[in-house]
C-alpha positions as CSV (number, residue, x, y, z in Angstrom):
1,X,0.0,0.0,0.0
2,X,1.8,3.3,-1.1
3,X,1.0,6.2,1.2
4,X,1.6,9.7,0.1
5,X,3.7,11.6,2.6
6,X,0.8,13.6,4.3
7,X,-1.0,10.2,5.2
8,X,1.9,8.7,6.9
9,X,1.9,12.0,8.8
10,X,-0.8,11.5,10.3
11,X,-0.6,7.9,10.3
12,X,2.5,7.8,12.4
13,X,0.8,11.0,14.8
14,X,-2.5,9.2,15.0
15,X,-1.9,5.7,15.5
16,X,-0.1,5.6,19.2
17,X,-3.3,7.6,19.9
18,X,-5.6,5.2,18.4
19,X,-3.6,2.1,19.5
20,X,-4.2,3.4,23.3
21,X,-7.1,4.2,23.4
22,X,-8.3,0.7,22.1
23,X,-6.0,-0.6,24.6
24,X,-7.6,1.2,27.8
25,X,-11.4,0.0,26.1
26,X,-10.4,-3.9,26.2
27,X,-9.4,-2.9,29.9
28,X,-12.4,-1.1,30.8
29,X,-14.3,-3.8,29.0
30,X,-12.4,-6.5,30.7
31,X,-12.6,-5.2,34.3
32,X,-16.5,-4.8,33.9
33,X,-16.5,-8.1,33.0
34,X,-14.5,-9.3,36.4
35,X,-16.5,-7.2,38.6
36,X,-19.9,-8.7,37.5
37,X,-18.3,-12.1,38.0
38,X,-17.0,-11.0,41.5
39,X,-20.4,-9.6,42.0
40,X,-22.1,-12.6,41.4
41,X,-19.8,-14.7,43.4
42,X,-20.2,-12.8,46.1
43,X,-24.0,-13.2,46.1
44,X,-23.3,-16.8,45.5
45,X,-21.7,-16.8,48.8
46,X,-23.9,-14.6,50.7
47,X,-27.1,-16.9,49.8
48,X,-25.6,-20.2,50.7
49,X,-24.5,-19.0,54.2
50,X,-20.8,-17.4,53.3
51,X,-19.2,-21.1,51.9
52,X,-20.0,-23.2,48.6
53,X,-21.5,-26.7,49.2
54,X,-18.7,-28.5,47.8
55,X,-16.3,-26.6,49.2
56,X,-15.0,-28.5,52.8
């Protein structure tokens, strides 16, 4: 793919930009994820008396 000089400019300005800010998304995405699941463990817990039945 040729690029002229002005789009790898702003390629090469935009890209760490872009690049970060998909990175910090998955994050996000990913700690929302992990709280719910805590979350729901948590109730887990809480409704079968604070232990799992197959735990010992």
């Amino acid at each position: 793919m040729n690029l002229s000089v002005d789009q790898r400019d702003t390629l090469s300005r935009w890209l760490p930009t872009v690049l970060v800010v998909a990175a910090v998304w998955l994050l996000a995405r990913g700690l929302k994820r992990s709280f719910w699941a805590v979350f729901g463990i948590g109730w887990v817990m809480h409704w079968s008396g604070g232990r799992l039945p197959f735990w010992f």
